[in-house]
N, C-alpha and C positions, 0 to 999 in steps of 0.2 A: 703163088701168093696172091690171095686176094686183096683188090685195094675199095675201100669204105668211104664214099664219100657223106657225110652229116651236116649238119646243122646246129645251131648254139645249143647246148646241152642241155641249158635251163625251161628252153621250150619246145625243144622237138620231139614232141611223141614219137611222131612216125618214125625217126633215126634212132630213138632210143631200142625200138624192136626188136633191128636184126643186129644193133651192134651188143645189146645184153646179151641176144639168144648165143653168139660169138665168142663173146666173153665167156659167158658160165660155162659152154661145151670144150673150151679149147681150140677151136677153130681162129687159126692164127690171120691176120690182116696187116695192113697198114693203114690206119687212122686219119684220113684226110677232114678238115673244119674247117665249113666255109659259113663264114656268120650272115646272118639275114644282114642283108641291106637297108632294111628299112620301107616303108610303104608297101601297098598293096602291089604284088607283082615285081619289086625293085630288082629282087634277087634273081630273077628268070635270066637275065642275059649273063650272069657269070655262070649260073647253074648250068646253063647247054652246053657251056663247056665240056663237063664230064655225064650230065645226064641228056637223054635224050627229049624227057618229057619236061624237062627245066627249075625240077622238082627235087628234095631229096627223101629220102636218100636214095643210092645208087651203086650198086656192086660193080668194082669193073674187076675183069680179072685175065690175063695175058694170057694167049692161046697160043696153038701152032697155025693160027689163022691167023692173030691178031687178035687185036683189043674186043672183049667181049661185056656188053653192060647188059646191068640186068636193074632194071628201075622198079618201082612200087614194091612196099616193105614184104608184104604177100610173095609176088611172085620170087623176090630176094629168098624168102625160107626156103621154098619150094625147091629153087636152085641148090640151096646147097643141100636138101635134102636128100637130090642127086647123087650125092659125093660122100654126106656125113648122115649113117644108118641112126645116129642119136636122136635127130632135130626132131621126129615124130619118135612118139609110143611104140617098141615094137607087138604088144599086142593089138590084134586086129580092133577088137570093140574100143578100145581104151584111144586108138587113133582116128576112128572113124569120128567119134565125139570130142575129138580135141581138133581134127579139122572143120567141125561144123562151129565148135565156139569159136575156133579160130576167124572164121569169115564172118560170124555176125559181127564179132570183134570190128571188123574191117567194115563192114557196112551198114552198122546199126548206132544204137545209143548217139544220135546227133545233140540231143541236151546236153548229156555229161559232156560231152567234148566243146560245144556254144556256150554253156552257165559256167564252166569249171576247165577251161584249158590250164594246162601245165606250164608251170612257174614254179621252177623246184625249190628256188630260196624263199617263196615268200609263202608269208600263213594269214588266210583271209578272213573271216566272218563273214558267211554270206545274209544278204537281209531276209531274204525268202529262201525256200525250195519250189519251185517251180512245180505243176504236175506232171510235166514231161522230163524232170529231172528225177521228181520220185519216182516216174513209172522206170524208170531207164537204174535207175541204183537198185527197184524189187530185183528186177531182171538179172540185173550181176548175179545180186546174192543170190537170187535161185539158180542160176547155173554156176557160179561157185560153188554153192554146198550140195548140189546135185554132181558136180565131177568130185570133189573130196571125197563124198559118203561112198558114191558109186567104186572109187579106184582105190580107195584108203589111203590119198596122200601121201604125204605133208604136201604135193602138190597138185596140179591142176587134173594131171592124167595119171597120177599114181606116183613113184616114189622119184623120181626124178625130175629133174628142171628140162621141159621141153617149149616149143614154138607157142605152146596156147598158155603157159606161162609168161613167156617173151611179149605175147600179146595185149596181157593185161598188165606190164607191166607198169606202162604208163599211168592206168588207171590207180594203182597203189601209191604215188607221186600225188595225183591229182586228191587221194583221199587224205592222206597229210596235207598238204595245204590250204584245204576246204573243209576237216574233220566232217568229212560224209558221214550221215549216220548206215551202218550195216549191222546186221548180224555180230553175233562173238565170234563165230568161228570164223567168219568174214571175214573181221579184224585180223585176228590170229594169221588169216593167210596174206595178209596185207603187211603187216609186223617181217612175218616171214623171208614174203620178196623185198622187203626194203631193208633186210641186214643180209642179203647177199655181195660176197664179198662186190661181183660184178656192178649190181644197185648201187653200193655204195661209192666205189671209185666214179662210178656217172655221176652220182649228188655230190660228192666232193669238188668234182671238177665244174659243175656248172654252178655252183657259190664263189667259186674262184674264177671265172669268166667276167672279163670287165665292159660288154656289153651289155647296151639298155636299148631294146630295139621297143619302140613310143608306141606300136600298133598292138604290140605284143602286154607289151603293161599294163595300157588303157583295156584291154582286152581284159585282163587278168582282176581288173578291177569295177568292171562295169556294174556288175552283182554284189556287192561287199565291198568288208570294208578292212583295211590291210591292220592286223595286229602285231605282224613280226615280220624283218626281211633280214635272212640270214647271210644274204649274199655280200661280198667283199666289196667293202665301197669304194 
């Protein structure tokens, strides 16, 4: 059994990753949440506990060795990739292309993640778009609708829910509570990943989360301006 270490549901992109791709596939775990502390860096010294980069999220999973972690949401799929033949496309081209969006995923669009971090209860107006936020939203939608048209969907690499879905799933969070403007069919795939059963019990649960972590809000608010906060007061 795998054990899942995350972060507050309402803001952790990076935890939301491997624990949707988990969910949707059936790949069973144990749920560990450990909520931001507060300030820049506060959380590192509980985080060592179970990570090693002091970071989440973090896979740890019992061996005939012992305890084995596996940190950074990346090389988490990877792992279980290992074990579970679903997590990638099994055609060849349909995976090749869902590993390369997978990693710009990981290393690209800094705007949408700096203008637009995830705050799953709240609904913003932003006062601008930035140019590096528009440049970074073409880009989606063109490799959105460039893996739809190419694999014929309903998902990112063809009919199933895989890793380069799990990917973007944040970004689908972040386009409800900023109504980014995309594409139709954009939307459509965004609509999509947010009534999966998995999306949903994550939004459920991070509205009902009774932390407010101040670095995370002011964040959430620096660009815009809040029209709705869904979350449990």
């Amino acid at each position: 059994m795998f054990d899942l270490y995350i972060a507050n549901k309402n803001y952790s992109s990076w935890s939301l990753r491997p624990w949707v791709l988990m969910k949707a596939l059936e790949i069973p775990f144990n749920e560990h949440l450990m909520p931001f502390e507060g300030g820049t860096g506060a959380s590192h010294a509980t985080f060592t506990r179970f990570s090693p980069s002091g970071l989440v999220p973090c896979l740890v999973e019992v061996t005939d060795e012992g305890e084995l972690a596996v940190w950074d949401s990346l090389a988490i799929v990877e792992y279980l990739a290992e074990q579970h033949a679903n997590v990638w496309p099994s055609d060849k081209a349909a995976r090749a292309w869902a590993r390369s969006a997978t990693a710009e995923m990981h290393s690209s669009f800094s705007a949408l993640r700096g203008d637009c971090p995830m705050n799953c209860g709240m609904r913003v107006k932003l006062n601008s778009l930035s140019a590096n936020l528009k440049a970074d939203l073409a880009r989606v939608d063109a490799l959105w609708q460039q893996g739809l048209e190419r694999f014929g969907g309903p998902f990112l690499a063809g009919e199933t829910f895989s890793a380069v879905d799990a990917f973007y799933a944040p970004v689908a969070f972040r386009m409800q509570t900023f109504s980014l403007p995309v594409s139709e069919k954009s939307r459509a795939y965004v609509e999509r990943l947010l009534a999966l059963p998995a999306m949903q019990a994550w939004y459920q649960a991070a509205l009902e989360e009774p932390w407010r972590e101040s670095l995370h809000e002011a964040d959430t608010l620096k660009n815009g301006t809040v029209t709705a906060d869904h979350r449990k007061a």
